[in-house]
C-alpha positions in Angstrom: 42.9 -99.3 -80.4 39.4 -99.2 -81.3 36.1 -97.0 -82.1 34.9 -96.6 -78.2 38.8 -96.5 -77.2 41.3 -94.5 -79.8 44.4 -94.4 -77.4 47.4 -96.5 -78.4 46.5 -98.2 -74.5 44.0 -98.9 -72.2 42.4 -96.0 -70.2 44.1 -95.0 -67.1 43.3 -95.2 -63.9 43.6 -92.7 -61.3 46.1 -94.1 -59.7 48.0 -94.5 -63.2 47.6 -90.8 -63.9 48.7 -89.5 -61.0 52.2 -92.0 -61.2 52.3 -90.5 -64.7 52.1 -87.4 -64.0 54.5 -87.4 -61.2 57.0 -88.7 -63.1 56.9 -86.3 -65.8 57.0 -83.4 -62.8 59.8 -84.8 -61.7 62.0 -85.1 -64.5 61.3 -81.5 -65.4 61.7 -79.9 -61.6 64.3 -82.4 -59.8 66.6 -83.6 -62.2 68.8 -84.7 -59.9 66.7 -87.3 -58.1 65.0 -88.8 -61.2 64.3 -91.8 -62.3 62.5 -91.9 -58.8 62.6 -94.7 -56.3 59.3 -96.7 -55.2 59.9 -94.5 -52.3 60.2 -90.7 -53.7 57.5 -91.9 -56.2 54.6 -92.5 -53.6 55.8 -89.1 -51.5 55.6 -87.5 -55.1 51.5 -89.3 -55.7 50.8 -87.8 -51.5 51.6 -84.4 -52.1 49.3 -82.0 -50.6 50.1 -79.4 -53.0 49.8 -78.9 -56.6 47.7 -81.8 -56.1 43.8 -82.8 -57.0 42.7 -84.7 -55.7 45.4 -85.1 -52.7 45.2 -89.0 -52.3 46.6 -91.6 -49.7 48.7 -94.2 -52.1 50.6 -96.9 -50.7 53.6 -98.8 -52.2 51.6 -101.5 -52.7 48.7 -99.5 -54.7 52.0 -97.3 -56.4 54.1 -100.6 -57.5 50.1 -102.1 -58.9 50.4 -98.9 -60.9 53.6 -99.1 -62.2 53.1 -102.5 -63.3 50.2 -101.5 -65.3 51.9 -98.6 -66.5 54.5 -100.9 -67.7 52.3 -102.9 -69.4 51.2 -100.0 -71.3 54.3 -98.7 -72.2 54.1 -95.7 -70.5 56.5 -96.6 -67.3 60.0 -98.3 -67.3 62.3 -99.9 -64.5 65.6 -98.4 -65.0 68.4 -100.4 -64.3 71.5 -98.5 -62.8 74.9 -100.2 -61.8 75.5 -97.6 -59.4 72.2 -98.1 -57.8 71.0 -101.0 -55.9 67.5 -99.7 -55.7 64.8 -99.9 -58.6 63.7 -96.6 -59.9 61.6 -95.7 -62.4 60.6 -93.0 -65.1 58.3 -92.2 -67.8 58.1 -93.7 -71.3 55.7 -90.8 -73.0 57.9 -90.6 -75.7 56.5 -94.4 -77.0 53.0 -93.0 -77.7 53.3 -89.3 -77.4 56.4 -87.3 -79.2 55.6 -84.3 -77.7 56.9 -81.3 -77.3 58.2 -79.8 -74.1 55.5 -77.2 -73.3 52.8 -79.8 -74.4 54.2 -82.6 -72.2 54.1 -80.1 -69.1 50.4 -79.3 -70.2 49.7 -82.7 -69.9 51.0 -83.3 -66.5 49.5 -80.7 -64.9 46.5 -81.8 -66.1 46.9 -85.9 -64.8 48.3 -84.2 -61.4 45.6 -81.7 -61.1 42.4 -82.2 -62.9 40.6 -79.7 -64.9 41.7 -76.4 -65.3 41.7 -72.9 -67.3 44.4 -72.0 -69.9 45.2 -69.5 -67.4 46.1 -71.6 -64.3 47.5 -73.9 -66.8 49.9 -71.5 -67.3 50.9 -70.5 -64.0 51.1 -74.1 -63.0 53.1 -75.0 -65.7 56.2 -72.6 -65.9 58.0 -74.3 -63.1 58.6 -77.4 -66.5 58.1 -75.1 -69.7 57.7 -71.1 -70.4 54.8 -69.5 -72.0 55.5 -66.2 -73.5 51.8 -65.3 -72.6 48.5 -66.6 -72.9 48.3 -66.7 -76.5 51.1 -69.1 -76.5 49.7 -71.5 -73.5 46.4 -71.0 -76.3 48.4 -72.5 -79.0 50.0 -75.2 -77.5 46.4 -76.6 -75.9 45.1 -75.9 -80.0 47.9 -78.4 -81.0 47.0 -80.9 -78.2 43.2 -80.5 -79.4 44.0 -81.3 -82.8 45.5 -84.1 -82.8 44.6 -87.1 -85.0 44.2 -88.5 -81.5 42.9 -85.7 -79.1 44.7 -85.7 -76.3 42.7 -83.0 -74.7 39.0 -81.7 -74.5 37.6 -77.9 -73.8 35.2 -78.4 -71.5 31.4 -76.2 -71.7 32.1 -73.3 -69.3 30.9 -73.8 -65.9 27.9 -71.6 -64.5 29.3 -68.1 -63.4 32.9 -68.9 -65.0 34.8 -67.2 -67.4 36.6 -69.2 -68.6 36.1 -72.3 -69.9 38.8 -75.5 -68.4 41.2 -78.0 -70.7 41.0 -81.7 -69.2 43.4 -84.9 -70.8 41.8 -87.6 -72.1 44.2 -90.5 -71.4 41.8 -92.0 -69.0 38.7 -92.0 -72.1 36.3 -90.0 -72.9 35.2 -87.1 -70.0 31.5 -88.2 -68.7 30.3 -84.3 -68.8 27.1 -85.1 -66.8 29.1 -86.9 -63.8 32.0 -83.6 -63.6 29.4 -81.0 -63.8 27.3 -82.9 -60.8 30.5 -83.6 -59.0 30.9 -81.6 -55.6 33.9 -80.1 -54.7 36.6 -81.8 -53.5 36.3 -82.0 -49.7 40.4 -81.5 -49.7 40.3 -84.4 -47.3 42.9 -87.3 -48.7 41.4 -89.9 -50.4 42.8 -93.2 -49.3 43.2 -95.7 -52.3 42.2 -99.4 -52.2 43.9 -100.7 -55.2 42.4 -104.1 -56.2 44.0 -103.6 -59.7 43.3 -106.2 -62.2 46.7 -106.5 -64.5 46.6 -107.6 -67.5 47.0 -111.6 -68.1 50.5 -111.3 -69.2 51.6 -109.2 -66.4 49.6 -111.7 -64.1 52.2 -114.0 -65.8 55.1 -112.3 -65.3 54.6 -112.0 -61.8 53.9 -115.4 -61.0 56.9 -116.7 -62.6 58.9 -113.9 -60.5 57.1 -115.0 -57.1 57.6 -119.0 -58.2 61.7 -118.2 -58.8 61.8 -116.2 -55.5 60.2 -119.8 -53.6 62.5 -121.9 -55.4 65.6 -119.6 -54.6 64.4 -119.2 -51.2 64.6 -122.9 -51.1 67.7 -123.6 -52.6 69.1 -121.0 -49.9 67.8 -123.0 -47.1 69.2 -126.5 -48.3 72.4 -124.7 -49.0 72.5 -123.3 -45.3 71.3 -126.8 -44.1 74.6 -128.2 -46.2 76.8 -125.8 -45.3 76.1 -126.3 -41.3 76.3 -130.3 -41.4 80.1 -129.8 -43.1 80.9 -127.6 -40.1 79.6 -129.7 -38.1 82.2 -132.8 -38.8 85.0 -130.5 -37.8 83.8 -129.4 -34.6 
């Protein structure tokens, strides 16, 4: 943590928000499939709806993502003996003790961009109830508050009521560069992930890939063994 960067982490990416986001979604709506697989996790990141924007995420850009999530302490591989398959969930909770309807505030927000306190909550009572207004009002009051803001109240657009909430877990919001942004085309936008991890990840993964090779290779001379003592009784 610094001055230019108060979060407990690094800034996220787009890619890292929208992972992060899904997995919060997911707990709260489908209970029953969560922690997610690499599988249900990328479907979850490609969703055309209650999405912005929609984007085109492989496994490869999702499991780069994860990774870097991890790093941050904001993702976790769950280990389950009934499960063969990794699977994954959120680790909020290590930075940001938050309260229910605050934690669905702030996934609609990494899934969904920008928005009023009114579509906020619409969008958000499929995870948490709002009385009313007032009380989607308060909750966004607590989240701008903070010691650490985790939110901003952005200057009302031209011709627009209301003014829209946006998270700040990727920095701060470059004001100029949203207001001269054009619509989204609602076209999916294919991702290219050439993440850069941090060193120790880069480690980790190395030492993973090197014991893969040298298992790989033990397999092979163990199949090479195993055939020549067949062979003497045939």
């Amino acid at each position: 943590m610094n001055d230019e960067n108060p979060l407990p982490h690094d800034p996220l990416s787009l890619v890292e928000t929208r992972i992060l986001g899904c997995l919060i979604e997911k707990e709260a709506t489908t209970p029953d499939i969560y922690p997610l697989t690499l599988n249900s996790l990328v479907n979850a990141c490609n969703q055309k709806s209650n999405r912005a924007p929609v984007l085109e995420l492989d496994d490869e850009a999702a499991s780069a993502g994860l990774e870097s999530l991890r790093h941050k302490r904001l993702a976790l591989l769950v280990t389950q003996t009934a499960s063969r398959v990794a699977k994954y969930k959120h680790s909020l909770d290590n930075h940001y003790p938050l309260p229910n309807p605050q934690v669905a505030i702030l996934a609609e927000l990494l899934l969904r961009g920008p928005q009023t306190a009114g579509e906020l909550r619409t969008r958000c009572e499929r995870m948490s109830h709002f009385e009313d207004l007032d009380a989607m009002r308060d909750e966004l009051e607590q989240l701008l508050t903070r010691p650490t803001p985790l939110i901003i109240e952005l200057p009302r657009q031209p011709g627009k009521k209301d003014a829209r909430f946006a998270h700040l877990l990727s920095g701060p919001i470059d004001l100029e560069a949203l207001s001269s942004a054009a619509a989204p085309s609602g076209a999916p936008v294919k991702v290219d992930v050439a993440m850069a991890l941090p060193a120790e990840a880069e480690a980790r993964i190395a030492a993973l890939e090197a014991t893969v090779s040298e298992q790989s290779e033990a397999l092979a001379a163990l199949r090479e063994e195993l055939a020549a003592f067949r062979s003497q009784f045939e």
